[in-house]
C-alpha positions as CSV (number, residue, x, y, z in Angstrom):
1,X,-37.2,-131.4,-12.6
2,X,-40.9,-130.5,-13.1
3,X,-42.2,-131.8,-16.5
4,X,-44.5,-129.9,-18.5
5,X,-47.0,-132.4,-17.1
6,X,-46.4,-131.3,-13.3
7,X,-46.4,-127.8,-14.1
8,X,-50.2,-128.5,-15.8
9,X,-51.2,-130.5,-12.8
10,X,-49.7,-127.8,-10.4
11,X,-51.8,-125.4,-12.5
12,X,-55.0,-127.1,-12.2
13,X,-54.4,-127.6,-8.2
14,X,-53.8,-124.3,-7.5
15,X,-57.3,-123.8,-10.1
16,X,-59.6,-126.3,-7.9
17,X,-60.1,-124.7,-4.4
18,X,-61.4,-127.0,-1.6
19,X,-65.0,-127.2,-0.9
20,X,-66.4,-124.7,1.6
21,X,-68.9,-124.9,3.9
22,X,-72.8,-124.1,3.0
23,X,-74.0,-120.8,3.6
24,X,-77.8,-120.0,3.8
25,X,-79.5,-116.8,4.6
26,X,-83.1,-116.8,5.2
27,X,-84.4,-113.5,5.1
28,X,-87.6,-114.2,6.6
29,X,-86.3,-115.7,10.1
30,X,-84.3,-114.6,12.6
31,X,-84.6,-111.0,12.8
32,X,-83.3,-108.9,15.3
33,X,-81.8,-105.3,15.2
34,X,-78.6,-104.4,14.9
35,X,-77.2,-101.7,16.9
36,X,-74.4,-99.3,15.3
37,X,-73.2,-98.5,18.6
38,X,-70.9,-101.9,18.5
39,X,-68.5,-100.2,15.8
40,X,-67.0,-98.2,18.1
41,X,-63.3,-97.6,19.1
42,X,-61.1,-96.3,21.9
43,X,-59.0,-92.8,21.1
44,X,-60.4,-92.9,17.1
45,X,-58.3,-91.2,14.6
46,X,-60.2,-88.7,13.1
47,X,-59.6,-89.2,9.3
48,X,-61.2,-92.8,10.0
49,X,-63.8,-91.7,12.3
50,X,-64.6,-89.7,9.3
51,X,-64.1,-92.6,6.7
52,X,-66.5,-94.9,8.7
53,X,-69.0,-92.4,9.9
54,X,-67.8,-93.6,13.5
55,X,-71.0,-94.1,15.9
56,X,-68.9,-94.2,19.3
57,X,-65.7,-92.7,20.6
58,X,-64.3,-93.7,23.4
59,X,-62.4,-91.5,26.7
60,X,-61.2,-94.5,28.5
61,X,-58.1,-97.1,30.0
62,X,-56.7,-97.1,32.8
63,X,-54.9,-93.1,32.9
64,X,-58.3,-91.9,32.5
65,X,-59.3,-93.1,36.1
66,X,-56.6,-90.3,37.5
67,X,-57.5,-88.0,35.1
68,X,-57.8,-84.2,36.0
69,X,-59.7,-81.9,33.6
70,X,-58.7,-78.8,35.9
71,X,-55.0,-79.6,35.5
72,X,-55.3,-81.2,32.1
73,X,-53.0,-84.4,33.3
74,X,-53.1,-87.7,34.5
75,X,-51.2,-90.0,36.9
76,X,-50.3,-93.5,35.0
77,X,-50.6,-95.8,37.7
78,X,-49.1,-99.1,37.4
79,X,-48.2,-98.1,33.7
80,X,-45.6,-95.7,34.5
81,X,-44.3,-95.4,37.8
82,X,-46.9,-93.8,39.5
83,X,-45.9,-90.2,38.0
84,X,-48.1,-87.7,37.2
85,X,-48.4,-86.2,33.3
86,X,-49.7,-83.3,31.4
87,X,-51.6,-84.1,28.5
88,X,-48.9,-81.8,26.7
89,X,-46.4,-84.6,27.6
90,X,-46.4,-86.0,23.9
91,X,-43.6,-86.3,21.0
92,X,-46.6,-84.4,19.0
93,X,-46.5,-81.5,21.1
94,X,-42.8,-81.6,21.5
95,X,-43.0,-82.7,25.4
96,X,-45.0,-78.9,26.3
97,X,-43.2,-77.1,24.3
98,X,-43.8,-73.7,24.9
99,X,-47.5,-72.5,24.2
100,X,-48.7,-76.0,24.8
101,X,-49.3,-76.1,28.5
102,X,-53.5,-75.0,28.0
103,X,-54.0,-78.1,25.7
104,X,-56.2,-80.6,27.1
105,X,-56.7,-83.7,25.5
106,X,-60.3,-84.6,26.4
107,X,-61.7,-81.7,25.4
108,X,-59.6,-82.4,21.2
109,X,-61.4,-85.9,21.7
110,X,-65.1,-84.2,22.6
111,X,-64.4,-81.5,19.5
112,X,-62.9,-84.3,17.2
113,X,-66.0,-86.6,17.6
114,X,-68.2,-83.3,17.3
115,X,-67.2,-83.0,13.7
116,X,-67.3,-86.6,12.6
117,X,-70.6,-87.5,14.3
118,X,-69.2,-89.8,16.9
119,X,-71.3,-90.2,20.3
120,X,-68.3,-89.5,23.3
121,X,-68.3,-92.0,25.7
122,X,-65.9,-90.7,28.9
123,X,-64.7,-92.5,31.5
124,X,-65.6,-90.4,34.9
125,X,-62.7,-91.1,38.0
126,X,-64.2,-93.5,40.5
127,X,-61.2,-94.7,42.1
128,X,-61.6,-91.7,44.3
129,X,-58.1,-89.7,44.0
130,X,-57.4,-88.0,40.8
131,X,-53.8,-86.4,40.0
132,X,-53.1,-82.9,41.8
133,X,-50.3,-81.0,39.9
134,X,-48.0,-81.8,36.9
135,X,-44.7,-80.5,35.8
136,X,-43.9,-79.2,32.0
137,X,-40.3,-79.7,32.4
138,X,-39.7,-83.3,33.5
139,X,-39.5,-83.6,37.1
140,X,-43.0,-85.4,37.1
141,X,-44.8,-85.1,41.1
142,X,-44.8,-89.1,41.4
143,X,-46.2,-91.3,44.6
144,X,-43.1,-93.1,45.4
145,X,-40.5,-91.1,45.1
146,X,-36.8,-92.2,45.3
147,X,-35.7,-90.3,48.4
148,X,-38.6,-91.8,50.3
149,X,-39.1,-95.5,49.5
150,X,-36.2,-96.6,48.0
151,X,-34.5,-99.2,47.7
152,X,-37.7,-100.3,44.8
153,X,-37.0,-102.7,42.1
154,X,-37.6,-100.5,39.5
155,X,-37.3,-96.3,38.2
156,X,-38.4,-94.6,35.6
157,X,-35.1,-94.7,33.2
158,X,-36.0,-90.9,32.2
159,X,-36.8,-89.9,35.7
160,X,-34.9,-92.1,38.2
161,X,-36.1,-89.9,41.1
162,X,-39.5,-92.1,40.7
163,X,-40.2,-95.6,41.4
164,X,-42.7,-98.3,40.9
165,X,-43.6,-99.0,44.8
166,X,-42.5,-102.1,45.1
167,X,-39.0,-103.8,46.9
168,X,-38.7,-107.7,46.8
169,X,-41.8,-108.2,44.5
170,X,-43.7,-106.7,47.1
171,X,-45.5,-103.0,47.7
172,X,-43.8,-101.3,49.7
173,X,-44.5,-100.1,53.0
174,X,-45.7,-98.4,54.5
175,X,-47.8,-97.2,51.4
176,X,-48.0,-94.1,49.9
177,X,-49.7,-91.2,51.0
178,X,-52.3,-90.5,48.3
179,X,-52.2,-87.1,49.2
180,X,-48.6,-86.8,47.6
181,X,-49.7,-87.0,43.8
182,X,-52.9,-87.0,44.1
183,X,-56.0,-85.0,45.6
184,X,-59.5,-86.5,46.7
185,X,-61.9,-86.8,43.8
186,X,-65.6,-88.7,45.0
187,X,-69.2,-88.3,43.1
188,X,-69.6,-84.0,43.8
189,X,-66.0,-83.7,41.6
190,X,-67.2,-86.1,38.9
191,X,-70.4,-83.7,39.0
192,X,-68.6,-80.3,38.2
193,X,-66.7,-81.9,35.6
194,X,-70.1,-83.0,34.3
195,X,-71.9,-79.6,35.0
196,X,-68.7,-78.2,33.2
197,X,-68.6,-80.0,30.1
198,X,-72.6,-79.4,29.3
199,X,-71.8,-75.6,30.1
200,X,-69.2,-75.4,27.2
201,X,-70.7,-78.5,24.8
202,X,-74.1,-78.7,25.9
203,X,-76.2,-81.6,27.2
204,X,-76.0,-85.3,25.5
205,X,-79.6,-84.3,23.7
206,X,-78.1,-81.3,22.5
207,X,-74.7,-82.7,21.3
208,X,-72.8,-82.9,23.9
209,X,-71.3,-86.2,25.9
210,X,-73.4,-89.0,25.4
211,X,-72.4,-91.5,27.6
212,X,-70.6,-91.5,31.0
213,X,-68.7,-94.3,32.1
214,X,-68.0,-95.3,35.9
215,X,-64.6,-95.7,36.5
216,X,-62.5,-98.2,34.6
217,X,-61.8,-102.0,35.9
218,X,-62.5,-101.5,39.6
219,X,-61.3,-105.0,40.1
220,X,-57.4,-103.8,39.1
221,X,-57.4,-100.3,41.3
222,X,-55.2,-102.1,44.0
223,X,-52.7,-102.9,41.3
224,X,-53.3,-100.4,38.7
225,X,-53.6,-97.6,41.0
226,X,-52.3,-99.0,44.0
227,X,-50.8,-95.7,45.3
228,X,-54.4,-94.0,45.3
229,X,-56.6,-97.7,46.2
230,X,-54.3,-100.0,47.9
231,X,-57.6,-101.9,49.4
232,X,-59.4,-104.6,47.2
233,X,-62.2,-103.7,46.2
234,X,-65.6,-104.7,47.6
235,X,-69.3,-105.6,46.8
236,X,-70.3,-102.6,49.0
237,X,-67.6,-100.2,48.1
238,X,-68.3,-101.0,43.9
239,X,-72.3,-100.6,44.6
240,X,-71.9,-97.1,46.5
241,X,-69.4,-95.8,44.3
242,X,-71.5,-96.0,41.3
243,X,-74.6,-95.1,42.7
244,X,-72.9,-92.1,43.9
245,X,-71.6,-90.9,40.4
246,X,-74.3,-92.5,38.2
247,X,-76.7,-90.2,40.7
248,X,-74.6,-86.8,40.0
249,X,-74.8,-87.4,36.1
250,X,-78.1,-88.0,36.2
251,X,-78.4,-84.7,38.5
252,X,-75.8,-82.5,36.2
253,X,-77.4,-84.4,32.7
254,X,-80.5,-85.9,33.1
255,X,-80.4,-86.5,29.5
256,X,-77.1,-88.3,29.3
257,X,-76.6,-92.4,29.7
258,X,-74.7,-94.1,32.0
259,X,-72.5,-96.9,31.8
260,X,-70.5,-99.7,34.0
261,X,-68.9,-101.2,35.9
262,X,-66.5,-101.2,33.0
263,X,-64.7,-104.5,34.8
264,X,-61.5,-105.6,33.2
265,X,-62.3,-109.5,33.3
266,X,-63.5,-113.3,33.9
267,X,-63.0,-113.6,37.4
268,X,-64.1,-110.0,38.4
269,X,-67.1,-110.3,36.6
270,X,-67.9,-113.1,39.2
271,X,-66.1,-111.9,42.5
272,X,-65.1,-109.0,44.1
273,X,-61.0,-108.1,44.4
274,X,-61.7,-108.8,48.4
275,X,-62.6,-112.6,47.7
276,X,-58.8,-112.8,46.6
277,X,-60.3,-114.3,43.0
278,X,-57.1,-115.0,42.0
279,X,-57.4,-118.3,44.7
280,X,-60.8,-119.3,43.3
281,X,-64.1,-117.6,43.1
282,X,-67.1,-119.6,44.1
283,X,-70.4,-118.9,46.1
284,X,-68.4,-119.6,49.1
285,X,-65.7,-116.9,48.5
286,X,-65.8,-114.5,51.5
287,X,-67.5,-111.2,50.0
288,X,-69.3,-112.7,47.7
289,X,-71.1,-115.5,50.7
290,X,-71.8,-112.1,52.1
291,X,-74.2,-111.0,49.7
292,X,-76.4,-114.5,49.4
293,X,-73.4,-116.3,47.1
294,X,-74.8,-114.2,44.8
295,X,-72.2,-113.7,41.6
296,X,-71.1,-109.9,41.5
297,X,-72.4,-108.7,38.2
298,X,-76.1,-110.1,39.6
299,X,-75.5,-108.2,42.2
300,X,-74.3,-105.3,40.7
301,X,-77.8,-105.5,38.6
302,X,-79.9,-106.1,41.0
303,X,-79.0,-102.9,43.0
304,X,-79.5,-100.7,40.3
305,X,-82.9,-102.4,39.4
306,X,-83.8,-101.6,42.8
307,X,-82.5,-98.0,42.8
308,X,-85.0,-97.2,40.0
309,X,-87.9,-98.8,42.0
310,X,-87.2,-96.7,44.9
311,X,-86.5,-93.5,42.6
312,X,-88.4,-93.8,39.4
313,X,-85.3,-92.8,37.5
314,X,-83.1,-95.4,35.7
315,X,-79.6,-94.7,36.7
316,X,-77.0,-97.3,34.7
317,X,-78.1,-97.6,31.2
318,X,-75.3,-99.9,30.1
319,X,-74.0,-102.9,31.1
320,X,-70.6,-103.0,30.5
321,X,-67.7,-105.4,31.0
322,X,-64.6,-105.7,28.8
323,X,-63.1,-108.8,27.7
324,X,-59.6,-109.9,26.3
325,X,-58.6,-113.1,25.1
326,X,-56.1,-115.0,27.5
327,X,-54.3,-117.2,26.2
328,X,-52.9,-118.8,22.8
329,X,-56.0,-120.2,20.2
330,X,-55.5,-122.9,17.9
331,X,-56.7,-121.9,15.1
332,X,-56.0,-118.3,16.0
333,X,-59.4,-117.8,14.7
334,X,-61.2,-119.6,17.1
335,X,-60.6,-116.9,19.8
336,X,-64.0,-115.2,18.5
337,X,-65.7,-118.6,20.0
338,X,-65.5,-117.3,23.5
339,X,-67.9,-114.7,22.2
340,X,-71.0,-117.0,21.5
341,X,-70.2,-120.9,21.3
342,X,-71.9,-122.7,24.0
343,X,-69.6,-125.9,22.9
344,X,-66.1,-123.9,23.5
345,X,-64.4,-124.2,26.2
346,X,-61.4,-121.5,26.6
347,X,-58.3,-122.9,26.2
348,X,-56.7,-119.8,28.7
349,X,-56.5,-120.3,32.6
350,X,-60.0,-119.2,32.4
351,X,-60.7,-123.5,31.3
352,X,-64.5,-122.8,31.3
353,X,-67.3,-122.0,28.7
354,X,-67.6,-118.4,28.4
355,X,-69.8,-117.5,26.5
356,X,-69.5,-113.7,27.2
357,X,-72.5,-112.1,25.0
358,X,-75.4,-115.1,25.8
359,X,-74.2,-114.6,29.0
360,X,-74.5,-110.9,29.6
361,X,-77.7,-111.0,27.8
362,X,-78.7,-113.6,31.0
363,X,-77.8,-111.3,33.6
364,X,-79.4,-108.7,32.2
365,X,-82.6,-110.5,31.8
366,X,-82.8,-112.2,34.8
367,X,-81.5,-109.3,37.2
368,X,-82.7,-105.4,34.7
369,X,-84.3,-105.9,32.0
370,X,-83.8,-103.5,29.7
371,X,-80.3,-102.4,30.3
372,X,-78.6,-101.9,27.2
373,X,-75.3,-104.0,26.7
374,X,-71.5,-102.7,26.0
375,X,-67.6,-104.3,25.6
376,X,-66.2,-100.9,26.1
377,X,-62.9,-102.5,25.8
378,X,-61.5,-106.2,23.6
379,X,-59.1,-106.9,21.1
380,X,-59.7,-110.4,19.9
381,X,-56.5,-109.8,17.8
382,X,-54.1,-109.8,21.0
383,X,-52.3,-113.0,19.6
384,X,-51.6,-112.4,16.1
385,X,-49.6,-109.2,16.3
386,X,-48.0,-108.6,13.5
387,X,-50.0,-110.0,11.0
388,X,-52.5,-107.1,9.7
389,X,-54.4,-109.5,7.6
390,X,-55.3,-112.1,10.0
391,X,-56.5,-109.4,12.6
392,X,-58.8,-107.8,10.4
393,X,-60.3,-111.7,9.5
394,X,-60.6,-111.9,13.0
395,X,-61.9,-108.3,14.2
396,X,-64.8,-108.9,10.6
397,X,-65.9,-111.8,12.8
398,X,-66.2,-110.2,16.1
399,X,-68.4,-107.6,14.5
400,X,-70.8,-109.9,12.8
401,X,-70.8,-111.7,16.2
402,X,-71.6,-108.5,17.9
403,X,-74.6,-107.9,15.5
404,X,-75.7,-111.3,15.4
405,X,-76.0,-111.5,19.3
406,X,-77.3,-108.6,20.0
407,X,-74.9,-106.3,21.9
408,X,-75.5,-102.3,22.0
409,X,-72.1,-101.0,22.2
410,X,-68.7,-102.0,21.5
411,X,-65.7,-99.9,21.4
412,X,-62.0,-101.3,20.3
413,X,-59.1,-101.0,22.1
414,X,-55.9,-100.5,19.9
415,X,-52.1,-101.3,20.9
416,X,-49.1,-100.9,19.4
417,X,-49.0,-104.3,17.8
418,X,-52.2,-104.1,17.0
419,X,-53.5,-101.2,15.8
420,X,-57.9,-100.5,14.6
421,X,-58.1,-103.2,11.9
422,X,-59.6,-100.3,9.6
423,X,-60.5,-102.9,7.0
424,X,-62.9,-105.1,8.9
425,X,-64.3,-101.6,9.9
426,X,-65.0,-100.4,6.6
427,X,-66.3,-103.5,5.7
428,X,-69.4,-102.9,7.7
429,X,-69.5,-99.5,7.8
430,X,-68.5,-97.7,4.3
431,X,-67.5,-100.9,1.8
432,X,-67.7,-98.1,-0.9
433,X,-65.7,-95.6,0.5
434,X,-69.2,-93.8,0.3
435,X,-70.6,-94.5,3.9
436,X,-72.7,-98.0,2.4
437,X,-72.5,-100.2,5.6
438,X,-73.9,-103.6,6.7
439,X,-77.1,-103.6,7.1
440,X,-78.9,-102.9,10.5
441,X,-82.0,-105.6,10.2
442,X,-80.0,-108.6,10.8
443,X,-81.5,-112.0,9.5
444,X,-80.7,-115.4,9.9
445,X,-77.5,-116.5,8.3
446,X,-76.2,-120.1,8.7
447,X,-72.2,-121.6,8.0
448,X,-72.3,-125.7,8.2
449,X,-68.6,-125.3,9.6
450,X,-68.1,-121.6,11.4
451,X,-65.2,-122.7,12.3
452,X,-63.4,-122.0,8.8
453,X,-66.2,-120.2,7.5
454,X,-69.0,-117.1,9.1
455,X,-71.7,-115.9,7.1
456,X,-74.0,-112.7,8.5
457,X,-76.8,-111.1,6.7
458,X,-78.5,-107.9,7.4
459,X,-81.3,-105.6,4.8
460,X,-80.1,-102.2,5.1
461,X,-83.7,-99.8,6.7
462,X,-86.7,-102.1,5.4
463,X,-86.4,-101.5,1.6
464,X,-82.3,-101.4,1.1
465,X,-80.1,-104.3,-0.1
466,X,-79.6,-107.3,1.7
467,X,-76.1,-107.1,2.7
468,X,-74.2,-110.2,2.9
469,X,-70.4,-111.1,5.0
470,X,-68.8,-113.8,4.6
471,X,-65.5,-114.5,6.6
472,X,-63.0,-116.9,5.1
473,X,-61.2,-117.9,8.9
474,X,-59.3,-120.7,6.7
475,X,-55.8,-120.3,5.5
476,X,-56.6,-121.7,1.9
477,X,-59.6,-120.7,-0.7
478,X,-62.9,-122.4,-0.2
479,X,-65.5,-122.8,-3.0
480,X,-68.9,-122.6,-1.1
481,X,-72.5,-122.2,-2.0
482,X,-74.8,-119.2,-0.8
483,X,-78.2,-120.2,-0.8
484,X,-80.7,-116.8,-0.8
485,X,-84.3,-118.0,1.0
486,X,-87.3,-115.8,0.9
487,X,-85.8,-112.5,-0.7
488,X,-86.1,-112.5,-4.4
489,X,-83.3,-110.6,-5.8
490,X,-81.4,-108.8,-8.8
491,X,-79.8,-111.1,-11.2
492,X,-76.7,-109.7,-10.3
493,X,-75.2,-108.2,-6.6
494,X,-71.8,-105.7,-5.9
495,X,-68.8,-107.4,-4.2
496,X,-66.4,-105.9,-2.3
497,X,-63.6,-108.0,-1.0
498,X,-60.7,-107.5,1.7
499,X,-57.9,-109.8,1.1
500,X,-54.7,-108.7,2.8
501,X,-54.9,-105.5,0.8
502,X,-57.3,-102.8,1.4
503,X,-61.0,-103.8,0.1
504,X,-61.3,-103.9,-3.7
505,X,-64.5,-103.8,-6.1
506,X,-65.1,-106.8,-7.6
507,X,-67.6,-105.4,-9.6
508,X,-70.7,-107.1,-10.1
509,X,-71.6,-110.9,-9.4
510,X,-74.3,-113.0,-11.0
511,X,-76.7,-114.2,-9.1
512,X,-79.0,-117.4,-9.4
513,X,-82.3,-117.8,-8.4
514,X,-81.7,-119.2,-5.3
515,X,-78.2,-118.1,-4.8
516,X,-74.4,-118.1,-5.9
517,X,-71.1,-120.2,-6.0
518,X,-68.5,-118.3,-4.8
519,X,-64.5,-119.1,-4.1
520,X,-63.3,-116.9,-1.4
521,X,-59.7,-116.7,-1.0
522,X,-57.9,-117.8,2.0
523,X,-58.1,-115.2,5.2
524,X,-60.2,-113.0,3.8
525,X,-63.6,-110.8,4.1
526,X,-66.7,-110.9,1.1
527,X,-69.5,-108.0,1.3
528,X,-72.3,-108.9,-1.1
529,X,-74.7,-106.1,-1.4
530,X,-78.0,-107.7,-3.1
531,X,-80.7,-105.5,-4.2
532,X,-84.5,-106.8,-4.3
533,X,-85.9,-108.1,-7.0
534,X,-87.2,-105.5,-9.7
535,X,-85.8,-102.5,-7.5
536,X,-82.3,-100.8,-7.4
537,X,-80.1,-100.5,-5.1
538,X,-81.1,-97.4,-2.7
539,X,-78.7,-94.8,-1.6
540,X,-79.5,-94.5,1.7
């Protein structure tokens, strides 16, 4: 039975949150600019892209490798049985409903991001076969059909006349003739469709596609698209591949950027497919001992740095890898550690120090300076599906991470189970609801423990508010002090917090001289917005 007495003590527990960690931001070190290009997402829905004021939209995964803007379809690959699609093929459009045939799906994504102000970033074919013909009825063209290769272990339950190329666990073979689904599509293809889009949209310095990706995860096509790349791929097949098609947008858009290799992951970004990387991947692995031991995204660098010397004209403009987490994190929170943390080792099969943004701003460095960096694909959410809340705590860090370390470009890849985490991205780009982000002047900004608790600080243009995130990664509230160094401030700051619940106003906050005691509430995301002292708070 619980005495008056217990219910007062319960009271007062429940009162007295835990002691956070310190926070300090020091507005007169550690600045570095902070790109909007890295709140970017995959296939954006356009009444957010609107909400956020969305920088970067991305045309991109694995269907957009085989994609055919002259037939306005794809062939899924590995995804789904190797069959060829319409873009029409979609419960929206009632599976081409009559009337529906013409619709083209790229071309809704380049208009959508036209009227919300998002930069288009497509993914160009590289694999070197694109899909040939599609069907509006059902009886999708596939690459290993039925009457040819079976027995397979597996058909498509809707279309059991297609199968997924393999018998026993194995491909089958021999392979398929790529000429079945698919028809060849090399660097003068990926120029029309180029030439094309600038003739109906204009060039990227007039509006039109920004940025062109090459290919997506070369280091997959044997799998992935197995019926149109059976080979592993290559040092030598990668480096003239996208020298081919960064050289034919450059020739169809001189004004456009270019970006790749777009690879899918840790070993890849070490090793070709041909060194078999699953088995190890090592200076001594076959392909790569080949080219000096030299690790493949050096390489990969290198080459392009000496295409410009020989040509005068920078061809890749972005360095770009994707990354997903790979296996289970303890705290889930820690996944975001991968990112940055030179004292984390990944707990995944990966069992090494990764690093991926210190490290991509190495090989950059040491192999072409000056190439911009880009995660056109991650989801640091991948292993807390179903829990909204916990995803956008997580996703809030990866963008202060991205800002903090410098990257250019990041765009989000959404599932099913885990969906844009619109909250984290509101956060930093329109707290308000009236397009007041983060700021874009990042200073330093210090958590004792970042394990539990992240801190980032960036002044909005050189007069705005110093904006202020703090991440709550903890389960329970935490009653922390924000010390403000070298930026004498209002007596009082807006708060917006996002606790499991959309963001709310917490009106204002007092403010002391040299900062504020806050509690934050367990799993959850604080924007302070503090104007300088004897100013207001500009609308920019």
């Amino acid at each position: 039975m619980l005495t008056a007495a217990g219910v007062l003590t319960v009271a007062l527990a429940m009162a007295a949150p835990a002691t956070g960690p310190h926070l300090t931001v020091d507005a007169a070190a550690g600045h570095h600019r902070i790109s909007p290009g890295i709140y970017g997402v995959n296939f954006a829905d356009e009444g957010l892209a609107k909400a956020v004021g969305l920088p970067v939209d991305r045309w991109g995964g694995d269907s957009t490798e085989t994609y055919s803007w002259k037939i306005r379809g794809t062939n899924e690959g590995w995804n789904w049985y190797f069959e060829n699609f319409p873009d029409c093929w979609t419960q929206e459009l009632d599976w081409c409903a009559d009337g529906t045939h013409d619709y083209s799906a790229v071309d809704e994504l380049i208009e959508k991001d036209a009227r919300v102000g998002a930069t288009t970033l497509l993914t160009l074919p590289a694999a070197g076969w694109v899909a040939k013909a599609v069907s509006y009825t059902g009886d999708q063209l596939c690459s290993y059909p039925s009457a040819t290769f079976d027995p397979q272990d597996d058909h498509d339950p809707y279309n059991p006349a297609c199968g997924n190329g393999q018998r026993a666990g194995a491909w089958v073979q021999p392979g398929a003739d790529p000429a079945h689904a698919g028809t060849a599509a090399g660097a003068a293809w990926d120029q029309d469709w180029v030439e094309h889009l600038v003739s109906t949209y204009g060039s990227a310095a007039d509006g039109g596609v920004g940025i062109y990706a090459i290919g997506n995860e070369p280091g997959l096509w044997s799998v992935s698209h197995h019926d149109f790349h059976p080979d592993p791929l290559s040092y030598d097949e990668l480096w003239s591949t996208s020298r081919a098609i960064a050289t034919a947008v450059k020739t169809a858009d001189p004004t456009a950027k270019v970006l790749g290799p777009a690879e899918w992951g840790w070993p890849n970004y070490f090793c070709s497919t041909a060194d078999v990387p699953d088995n190890g991947c090592s200076p001594q692995s076959p392909d790569r001992a080949a080219h000096g031991g030299t690790d493949l995204s050096s390489w990969y660098l290198r080459r392009f740095a000496a295409l410009q010397r020989q040509t005068g004209v920078r061809a890749l403009d972005y360095f770009d890898l994707h990354y997903y987490p790979q296996g289970t994190y303890g705290p889930a929170t820690s996944v975001t550690r991968s990112l940055w943390d030179p004292a984390f080792r990944d707990p995944s099969w990966i069992d090494a120090t990764i690093r991926l943004l210190p490290r991509m701003r190495a090989w950059v460095r040491d192999n072409y300076p000056g190439t911009r960096t880009s995660v056109s694909e991650y989801n640091m959410g991948l292993d807390v599906t179903g829990d909204p809340r916990l995803q956008n705590v997580i996703e809030a860090d990866t963008l202060g991470i991205f800002g903090r370390e410098g990257l250019d470009l990041a765009t989000f890849w959404p599932e099913d189970s885990s969906p844009v985490p619109a909250a984290a991205l509101r956060i930093f780009r329109s707290y308000d609801g009236h397009h007041h982000g983060f700021g874009d002047r990042g200073v330093r900004a210090v958590s004792s423990a970042e394990g539990r608790m992240s801190v980032f600080a960036a002044r909005r243009g050189a007069t705005g508010p110093l904006t202020v995130v703090v991440v709550n990664k903890s389960g329970a509230a935490l009653r922390s002090r924000l010390d403000l160094r070298h930026f004498p401030h209002a007596a009082s700051a807006r708060a917006f917090r996002y606790a499991g619940a959309g963001i709310a106003s917490l009106g204002r906050v007092r403010l002391g001289a040299s900062g504020v005691t806050s509690t934050y509430p367990g799993r959850s995301v604080t924007l302070l917005e503090i104007a300088a002292a004897g100013g207001h708070r500009r609308q920019e």
